[in-house]
N, C-alpha and C positions, 0 to 999 in steps of 0.2 A: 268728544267727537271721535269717530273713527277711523285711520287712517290706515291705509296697509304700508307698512318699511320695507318689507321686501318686495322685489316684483316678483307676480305669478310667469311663470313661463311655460308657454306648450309652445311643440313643434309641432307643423303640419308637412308633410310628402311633398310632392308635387308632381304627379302621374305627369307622364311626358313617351306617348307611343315610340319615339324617336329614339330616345334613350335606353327602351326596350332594343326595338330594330338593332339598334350601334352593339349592343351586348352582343345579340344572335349571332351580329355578323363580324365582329371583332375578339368576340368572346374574352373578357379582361382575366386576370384573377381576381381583381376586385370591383362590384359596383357599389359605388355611391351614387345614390338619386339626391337630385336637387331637393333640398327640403328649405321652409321659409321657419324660423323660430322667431315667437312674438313675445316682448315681455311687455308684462301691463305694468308699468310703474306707476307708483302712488302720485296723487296730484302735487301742483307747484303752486306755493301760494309768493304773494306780492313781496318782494324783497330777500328771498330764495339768491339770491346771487352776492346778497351778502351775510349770508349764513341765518337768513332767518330761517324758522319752521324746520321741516326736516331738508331744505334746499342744499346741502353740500351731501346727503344719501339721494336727491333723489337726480342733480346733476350730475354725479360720478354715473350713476346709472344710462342717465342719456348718451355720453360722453362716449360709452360703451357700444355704440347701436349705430348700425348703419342708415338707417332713416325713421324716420316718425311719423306715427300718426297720431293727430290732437283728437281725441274724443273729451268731450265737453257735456256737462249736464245742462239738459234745455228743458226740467221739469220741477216745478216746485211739489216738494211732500216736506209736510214739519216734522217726519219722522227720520230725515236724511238733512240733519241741518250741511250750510254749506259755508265754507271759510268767511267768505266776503258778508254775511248776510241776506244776500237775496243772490236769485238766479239773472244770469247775465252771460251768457256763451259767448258774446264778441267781447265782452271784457277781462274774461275768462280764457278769451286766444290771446287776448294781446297782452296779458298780463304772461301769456307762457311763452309767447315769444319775446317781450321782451325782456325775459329774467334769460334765457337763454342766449340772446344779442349780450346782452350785460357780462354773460360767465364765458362767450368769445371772446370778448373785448379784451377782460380781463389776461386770458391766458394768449392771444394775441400781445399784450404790452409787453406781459411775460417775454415772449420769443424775440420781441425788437432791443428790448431790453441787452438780451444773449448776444444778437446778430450787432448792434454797436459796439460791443464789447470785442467781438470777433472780427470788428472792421479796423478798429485800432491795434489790435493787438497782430492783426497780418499785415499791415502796412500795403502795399502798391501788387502784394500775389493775388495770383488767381483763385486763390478761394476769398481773397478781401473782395474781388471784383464778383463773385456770384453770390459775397453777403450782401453785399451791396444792391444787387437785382433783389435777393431774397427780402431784405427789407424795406424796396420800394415798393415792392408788390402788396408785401402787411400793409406797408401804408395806406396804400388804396384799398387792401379791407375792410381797413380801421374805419376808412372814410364814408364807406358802403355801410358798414354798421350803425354807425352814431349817424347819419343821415335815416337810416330803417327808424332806426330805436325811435328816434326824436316823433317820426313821421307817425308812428302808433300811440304815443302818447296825444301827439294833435288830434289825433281822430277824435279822443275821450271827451 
């Protein structure tokens, strides 16, 4: 089966008259235009959050990226075989979302993990009290997550 390891990446511009105008009439020594850069990273197969398939290259990748888009295959051809055995696009979002909830989670336990440590170890100071905010806030992350994650696997 084929898989791409690395992501492909282009950048696209993003023409903005406005940011022409602000040059003419500010004149910089430097313009940089808004530009959007896409990387296609390889797909996520089911259990990628704990190191199956290629799931800790293709997480670090995501980890990297300011937002996502899920493109999903919704067409069968036997010359493009596909992880799961058959085509399935909603189980194929939920299966990427929740490898994705699962490698929050994860790095989430991580930080509360850090943030108890840093509540004991300050004692009654003002940074024990804004670890303190800082790890009931995780908390209710955590809580948001494993409520998500669970809610996609009922769907199935």
């Amino acid at each position: 089966m084929f898989c791409t390891i690395e992501p492909n990446k282009a950048k696209v511009e993003v023409p903005d008259e406005r940011f022409t105008k602000l040059c003419e009439i500010y004149k910089p020594k430097s313009k940089v235009a808004a530009s959007l850069t896409i990387l296609d990273i390889a797909g996520l197969v089911k259990g990628a959050s704990d190191n199956a398939g290629m799931g800790n290259a293709f997480l670090s990748h995501i980890q990297a990226v300011d937002g996502i888009y899920h493109v999903v295959r919704a067409f069968d051809d036997e010359d493009v075989p596909h992880f799961e055995g058959d085509v399935d696009p909603i189980r194929d979002l939920d299966i990427i979302q929740g490898e994705l909830i699962a490698k929050d989670k994860a790095g989430l336990d991580k930080k509360l993990d850090e943030l108890a440590k840093a509540v004991e170890r300050l004692g009654t100071s003002q940074g024990s009290i804004e670890a303190k905010f800082e790890k009931a806030t995780l908390d209710k992350v955590i809580s948001f997550l494993i409520i998500n994650k669970s809610s996609i696997y009922l769907n199935n």
